[in-house]
C-alpha positions as CSV (number, residue, x, y, z in Angstrom):
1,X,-8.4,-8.7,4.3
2,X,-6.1,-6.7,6.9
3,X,-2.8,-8.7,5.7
4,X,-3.3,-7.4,2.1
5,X,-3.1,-3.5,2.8
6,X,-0.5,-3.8,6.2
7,X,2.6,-4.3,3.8
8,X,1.4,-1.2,1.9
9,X,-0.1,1.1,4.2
10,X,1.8,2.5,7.0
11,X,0.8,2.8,11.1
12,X,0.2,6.6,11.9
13,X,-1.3,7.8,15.2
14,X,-4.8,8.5,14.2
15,X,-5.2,5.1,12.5
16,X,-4.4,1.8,11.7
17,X,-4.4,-0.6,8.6
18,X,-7.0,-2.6,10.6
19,X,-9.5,0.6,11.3
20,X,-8.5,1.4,7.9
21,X,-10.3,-1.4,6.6
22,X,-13.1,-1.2,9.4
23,X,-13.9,2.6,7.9
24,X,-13.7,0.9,4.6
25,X,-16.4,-1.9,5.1
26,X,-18.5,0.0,7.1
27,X,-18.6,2.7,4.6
28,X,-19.9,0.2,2.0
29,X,-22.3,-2.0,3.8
30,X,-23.9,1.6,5.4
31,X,-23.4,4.3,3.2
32,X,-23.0,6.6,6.4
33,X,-21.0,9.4,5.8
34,X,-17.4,9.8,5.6
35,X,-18.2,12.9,8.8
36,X,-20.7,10.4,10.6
37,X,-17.8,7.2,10.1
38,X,-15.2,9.4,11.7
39,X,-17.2,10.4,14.8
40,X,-17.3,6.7,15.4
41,X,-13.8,6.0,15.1
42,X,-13.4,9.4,17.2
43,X,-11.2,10.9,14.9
44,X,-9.7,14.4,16.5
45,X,-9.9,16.9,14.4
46,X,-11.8,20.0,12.8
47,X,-15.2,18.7,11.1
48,X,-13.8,19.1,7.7
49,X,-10.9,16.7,8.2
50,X,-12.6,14.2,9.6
51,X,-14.3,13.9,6.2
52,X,-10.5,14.7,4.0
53,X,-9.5,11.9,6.1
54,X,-11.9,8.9,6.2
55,X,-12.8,9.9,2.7
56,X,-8.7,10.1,1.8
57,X,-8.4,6.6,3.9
58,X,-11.5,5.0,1.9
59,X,-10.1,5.7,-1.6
60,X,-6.0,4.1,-0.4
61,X,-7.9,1.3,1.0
62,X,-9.8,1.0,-2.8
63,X,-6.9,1.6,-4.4
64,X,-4.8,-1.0,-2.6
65,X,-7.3,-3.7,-2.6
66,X,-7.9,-3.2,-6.2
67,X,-4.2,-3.3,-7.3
68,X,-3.7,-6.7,-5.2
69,X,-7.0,-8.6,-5.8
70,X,-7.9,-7.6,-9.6
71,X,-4.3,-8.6,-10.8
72,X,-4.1,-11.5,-9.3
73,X,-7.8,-12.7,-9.5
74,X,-8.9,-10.8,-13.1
75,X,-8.0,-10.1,-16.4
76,X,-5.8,-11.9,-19.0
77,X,-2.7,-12.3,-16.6
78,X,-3.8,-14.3,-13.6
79,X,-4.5,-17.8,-15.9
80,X,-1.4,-19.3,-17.4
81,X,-2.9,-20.7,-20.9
82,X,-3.0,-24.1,-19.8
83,X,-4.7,-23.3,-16.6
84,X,-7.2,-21.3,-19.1
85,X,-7.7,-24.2,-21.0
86,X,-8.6,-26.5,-18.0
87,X,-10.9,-24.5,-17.1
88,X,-12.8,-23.7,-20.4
89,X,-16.3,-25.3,-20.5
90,X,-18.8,-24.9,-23.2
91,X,-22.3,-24.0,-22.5
């Protein structure tokens, strides 16, 4: 999942596109908070950005994935019409 957020998501010094995604899945397979998932990753900072950041990291990391995986795996425009018809069954 890492190589589909690196070309949009830029390096910085407090984290990369792979903790990125790290704070992403762990945020969604253990609800902890956005506070409790930065002391983990030991993020540096007052307590109320540590939450403005994970939480700001969380919803790029949503926003990425959903603008490369929906578009090119839902909706109307990632079946040309004859793949659509191939793949048509009847129930």
């Amino acid at each position: 999942m890492t190589p589909l957020v690196e070309s949009r998501m830029h390096s910085s010094k407090h984290r990369t596109p792979f903790e990125a995604m790290c704070q992403f899945w762990i945020k969604l397979k253990t609800n902890l908070s956005f506070r409790q998932i930065g002391t983990l990753f030991k993020v540096s900072t007052s307590e109320e950005s540590i939450r403005r950041r994970i939480e700001d990291t969380f919803h790029a990391i949503t926003i990425y994935l959903n603008d490369v995986l929906v578009s090119s795996n839902l909706g109307l425009n990632h079946l040309t019409r004859t793949e659509a018809l191939s793949h048509h069954t009847t129930y």
